[in-house]
N, C-alpha and C positions, 0 to 999 in steps of 0.2 A: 338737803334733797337726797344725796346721797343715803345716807342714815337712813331716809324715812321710808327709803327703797329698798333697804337690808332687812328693817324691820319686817315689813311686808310679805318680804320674800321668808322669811324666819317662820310668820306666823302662817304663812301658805304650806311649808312644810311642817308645820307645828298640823295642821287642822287636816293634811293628807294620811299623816300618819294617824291620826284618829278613827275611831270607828266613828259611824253615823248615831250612836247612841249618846257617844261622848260628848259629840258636836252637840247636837239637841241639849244635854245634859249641859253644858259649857256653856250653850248661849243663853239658856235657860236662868243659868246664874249670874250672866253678865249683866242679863236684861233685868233682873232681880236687883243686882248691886246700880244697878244705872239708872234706875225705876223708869224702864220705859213702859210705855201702855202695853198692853197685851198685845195688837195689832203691832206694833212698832218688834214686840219680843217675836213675836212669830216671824218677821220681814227680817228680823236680823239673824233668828236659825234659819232661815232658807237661804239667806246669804251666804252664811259661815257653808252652808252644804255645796252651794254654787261651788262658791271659793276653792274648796277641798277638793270637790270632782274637777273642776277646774285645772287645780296644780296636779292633780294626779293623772289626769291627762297630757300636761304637757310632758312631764318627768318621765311618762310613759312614750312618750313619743319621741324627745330626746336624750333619754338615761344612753342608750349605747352609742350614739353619735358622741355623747360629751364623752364616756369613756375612751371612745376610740381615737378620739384627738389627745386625749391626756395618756396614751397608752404609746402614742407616738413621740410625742415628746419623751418619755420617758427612755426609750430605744433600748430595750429589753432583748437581748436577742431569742431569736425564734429557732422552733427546732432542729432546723439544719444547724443553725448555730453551738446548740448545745451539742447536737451529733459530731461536730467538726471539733467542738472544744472536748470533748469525750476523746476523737480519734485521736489527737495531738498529745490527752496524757497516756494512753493506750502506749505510744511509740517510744514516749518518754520512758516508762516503764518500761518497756523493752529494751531500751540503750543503756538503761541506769543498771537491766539483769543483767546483759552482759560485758560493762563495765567491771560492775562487781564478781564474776565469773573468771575476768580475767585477773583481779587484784588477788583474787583465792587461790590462784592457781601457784 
């Protein structure tokens, strides 16, 4: 079940990232390789079009949601954090000039 669900989802991003030409073009030859009737080839490119407008809608509607859950787990610090990690070697380099200032002397 699992599998037939990955699949799916495979071929739903397989058929978004297509143009509408390909799709036609695609099913055109499935229908071909599958010999289904004409009718049967036509109902299966409107499908595949469905399908694709379909996933490209949802991807569209959840693509930043999903990032922005996986952006948090990640916990990347943000720019305060890099300004604070900046300030800290700023000081660093400060201490270490005159450290070194007093070894030369």
């Amino acid at each position: 079940m699992l599998e037939q669900l990955k699949k799916n989802m495979f071929i739903g991003i397989g058929l978004m990232a297509m143009t509408q030409s390909k799709i036609r073009e695609f099913g055109k030859k499935l229908a071909e390789d599958s010999k289904l009737s004409e009718s049967e080839g036509e109902n299966l490119v409107k499908d595949l079009l469905t399908q694709a407008d379909d996933m490209k809608k949802y991807f569209e509607k959840n693509f930043s949601n999903i990032v922005e859950e996986k952006m948090k787990s990640v916990k990347l610090p943000c720019n305060a954090g890099f300004e604070k990690m900046q300030n800290e070697i700023n000081e660093l380099k400060e201490t270490l000039a005159r450290i070194e200032a007093k070894l030369n002397k």
